[in-house]
N, C-alpha and C positions, 0 to 999 in steps of 0.2 A: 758692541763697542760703546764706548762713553767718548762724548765728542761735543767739545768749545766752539763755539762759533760768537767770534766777535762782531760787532754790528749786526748782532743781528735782525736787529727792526728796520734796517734799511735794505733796499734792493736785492744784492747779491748774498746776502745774511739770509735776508728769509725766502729764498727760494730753495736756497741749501740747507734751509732747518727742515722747510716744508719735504724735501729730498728726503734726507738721511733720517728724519725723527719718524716714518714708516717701522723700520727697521731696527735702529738705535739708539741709546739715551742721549739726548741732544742737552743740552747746557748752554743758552745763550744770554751775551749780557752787550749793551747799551746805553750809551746815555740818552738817546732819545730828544739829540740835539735837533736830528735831522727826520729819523724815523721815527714813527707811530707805530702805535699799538691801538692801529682800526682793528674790525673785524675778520677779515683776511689772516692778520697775526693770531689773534685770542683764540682761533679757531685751531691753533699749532697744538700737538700736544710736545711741549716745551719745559722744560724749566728756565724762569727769567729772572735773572739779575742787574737790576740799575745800576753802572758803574760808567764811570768818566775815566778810559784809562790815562788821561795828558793828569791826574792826580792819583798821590800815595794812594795806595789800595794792599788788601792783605787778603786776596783770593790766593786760594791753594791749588795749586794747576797739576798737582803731583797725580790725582787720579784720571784724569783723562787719556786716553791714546792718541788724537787726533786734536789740533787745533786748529782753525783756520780763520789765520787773522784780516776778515775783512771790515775792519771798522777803520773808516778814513772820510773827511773831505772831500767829495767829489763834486761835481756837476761845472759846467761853465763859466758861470754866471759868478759862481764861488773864487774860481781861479782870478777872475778879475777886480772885482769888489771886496774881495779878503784874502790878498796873496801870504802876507803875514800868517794868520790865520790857520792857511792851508798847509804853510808850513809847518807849522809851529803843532796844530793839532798830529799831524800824519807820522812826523815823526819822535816827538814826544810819547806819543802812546805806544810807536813799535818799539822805544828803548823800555819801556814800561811794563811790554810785556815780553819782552824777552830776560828783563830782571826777574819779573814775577815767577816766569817756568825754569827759575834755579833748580827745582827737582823733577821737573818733568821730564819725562825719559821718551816720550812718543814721538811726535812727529808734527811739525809744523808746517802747513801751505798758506802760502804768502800769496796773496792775490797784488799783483801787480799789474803792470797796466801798457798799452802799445806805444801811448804817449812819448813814453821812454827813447825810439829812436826818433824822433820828432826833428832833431836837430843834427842828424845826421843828411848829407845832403849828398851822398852815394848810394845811396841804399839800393840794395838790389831787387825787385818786384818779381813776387812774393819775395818778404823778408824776414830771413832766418835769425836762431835765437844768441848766434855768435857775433852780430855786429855790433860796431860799438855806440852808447850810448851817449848823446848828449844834448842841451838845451837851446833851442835857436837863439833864444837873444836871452840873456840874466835878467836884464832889465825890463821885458817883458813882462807882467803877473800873469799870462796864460801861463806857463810854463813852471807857475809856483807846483800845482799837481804833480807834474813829472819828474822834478827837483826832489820832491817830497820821494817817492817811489823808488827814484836812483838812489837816496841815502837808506831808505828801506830795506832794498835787495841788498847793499852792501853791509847794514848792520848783519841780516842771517847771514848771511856768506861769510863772515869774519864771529857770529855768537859761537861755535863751539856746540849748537846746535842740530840736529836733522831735523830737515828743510825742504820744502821743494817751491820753487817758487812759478807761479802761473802767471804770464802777460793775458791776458783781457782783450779783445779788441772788438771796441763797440759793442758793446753784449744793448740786449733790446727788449724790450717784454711786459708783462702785467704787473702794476704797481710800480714804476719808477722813479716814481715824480714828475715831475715838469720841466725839470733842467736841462733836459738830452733835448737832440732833435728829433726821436719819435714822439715822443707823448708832445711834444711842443707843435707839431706839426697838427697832429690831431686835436690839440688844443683850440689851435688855429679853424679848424676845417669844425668845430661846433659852433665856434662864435662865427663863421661864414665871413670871414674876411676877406675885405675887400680895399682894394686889388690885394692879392696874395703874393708877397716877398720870398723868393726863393734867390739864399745868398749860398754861393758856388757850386753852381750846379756840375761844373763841371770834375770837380773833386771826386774823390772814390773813397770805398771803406769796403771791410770784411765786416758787415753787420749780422750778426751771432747769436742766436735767439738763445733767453736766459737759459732753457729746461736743459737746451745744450752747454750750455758753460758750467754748469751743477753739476751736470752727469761727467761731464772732462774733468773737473776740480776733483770729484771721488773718486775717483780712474786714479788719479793721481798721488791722491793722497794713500791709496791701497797697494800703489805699486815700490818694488823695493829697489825697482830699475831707476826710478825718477830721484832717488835720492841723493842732493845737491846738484839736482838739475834746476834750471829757469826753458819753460817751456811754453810756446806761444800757446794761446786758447783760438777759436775762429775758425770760419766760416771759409773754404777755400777756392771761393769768388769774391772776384771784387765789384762794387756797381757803385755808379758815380750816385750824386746827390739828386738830382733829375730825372735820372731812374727810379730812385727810390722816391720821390713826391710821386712822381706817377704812378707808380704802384698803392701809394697809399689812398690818392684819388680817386682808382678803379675801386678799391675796397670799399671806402667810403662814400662811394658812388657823387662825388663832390664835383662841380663842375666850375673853377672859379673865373668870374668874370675877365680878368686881367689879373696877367701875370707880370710880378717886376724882377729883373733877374740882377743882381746885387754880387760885386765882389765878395771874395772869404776875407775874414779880420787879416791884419798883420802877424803874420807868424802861425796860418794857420798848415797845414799838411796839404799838399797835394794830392798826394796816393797813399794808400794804406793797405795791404795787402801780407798778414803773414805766410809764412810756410808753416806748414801745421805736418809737416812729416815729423817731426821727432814724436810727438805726440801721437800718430799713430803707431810711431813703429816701439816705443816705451810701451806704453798701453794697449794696445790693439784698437782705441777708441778716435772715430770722426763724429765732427758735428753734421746732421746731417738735414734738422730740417728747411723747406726750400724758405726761401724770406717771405715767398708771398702766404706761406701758411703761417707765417709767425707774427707778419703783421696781420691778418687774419685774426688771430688768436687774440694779441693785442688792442686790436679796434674793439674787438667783443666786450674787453674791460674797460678800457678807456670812453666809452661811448656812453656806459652808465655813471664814470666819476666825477666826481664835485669839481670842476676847473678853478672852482673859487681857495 
């Protein structure tokens, strides 16, 4: 198979080149606004192309079978400091490359995100991929992200396209940068800080270790069931924010003098918990491994990176 993978110098890019380039001719491209080309990537056997897709470009998309558009915007810190930005990059580049695949005929997965029902304030726990989506407050810049994402799913759902599109939730792992609350945590626990701020402990997540979210994305992208499907990705427990610093404490064998426990921002989620049945029953595929072997896995890399 010959297969696009956009962003791929960041996160979910290159764990899915590192995936599928085993096996397949992998073709990834980047602007490398956000991701590197450390040694973890160079070590890919890849083809890589520099491209900004929010500008004109004249890649020919006609030979691939597989695309998978994850180059976007992300992390927290992003969503508030550059809400502009987030929009502006996220969806710009999805009209961009949905013009570009004017002759592709293969198949496009759309990494989207859980974000999405953020602002729904029914939701049923686990939640499934029919509910409807929307933003807590407009005026909010958290919610620039999810904004981005909702006009995303609805550009494929309306290109004229095949498509599948993947929500995300909390995906976790080696090389992420610093933006999320794992590596930020363990960030935390080398510099030995003190007292250590743990803000909403009592919140929940489906936190989703990356090898699993790679392995569901090609599930998906291989299957003919999932076609103009939107399917959750994740982990099919939930564990509050307090559980998970605990967890990562025992790993890290970290014992911090004082703890300060800190409301969550405005407009942050409560609970978060999808249903990951369509998912297995389109693909036969669960994420399965347990959180504490993934922060496990995680510490082991984080532990040697430059925090600087």
């Amino acid at each position: 198979m010959n297969i696009l993978i956009t962003g791929v110098a960041g996160f979910v890019g290159y764990h899915l080149a590192k995936l599928l380039s085993v096996n397949h001719k992998v073709c990834g491209i980047d602007d490398l606004s956000r991701g590197k080309l450390d040694k973890d990537f160079r070590d890919l056997d890849i083809e890589f192309i520099k491209v900004n897709l929010t500008r004109p470009s004249r890649l020919d998309l006609s030979s691939f079978d597989y695309i998978f558009h994850c180059a976007a915007v992300c992390g927290t810190k992003n969503f508030y400091d550059k809400p502009y930005f987030t929009l502006c990059n996220n969806i710009i580049s999805t009209i961009n490359l949905i013009t570009l695949a004017d002759n592709f005929k293969g198949k496009i997965i759309f990494t989207s995100t859980s974000e999405n029902y953020s602002g729904n304030k029914d939701l049923p726990i686990p939640t499934p991929e029919v509910k409807n989506l929307s933003i807590a407050d407009i005026y909010n810049p958290r919610w620039s992200y999810a904004g981005s994402k909702i006009v995303g799913e609805q550009l494929f759902i309306h290109s004229g396209k095949k498509y599948s599109i993947a929500r995300l939730h909390n995906i976790y792992g080696e090389r992420m940068g610093f933006g999320h609350v794992i590596p930020m945590v363990m960030q935390r626990i080398k510099e030995q800080q003190a007292p250590f701020e743990i803000i909403g402990k009592d919140d929940t997540r489906s936190f989703t270790y990356i090898n699993d979210a790679v392995e569901a994305l090609w599930e998906i992208a291989k299957s003919n069931n999932t076609d103009g499907k939107i399917i959750n990705i994740g982990r099919k427990k939930e564990t509050s924010i307090g559980d998970l610093y605990n967890d990562i404490f025992k790993i890290t064998k970290f014992k911090p003098k004082k703890i300060i426990y800190k409301d969550s921002p405005d407009g942050s989620t409560k609970r978060r918990l999808p249903d990951v049945s369509l998912l297995r029953e389109l693909t036969g595929y669960e994420c399965q491994t347990k959180l504490k072997d993934g922060l496990k896995k995680t510490w082991d890399w984080y532990k040697h990176a430059d925090i600087r």
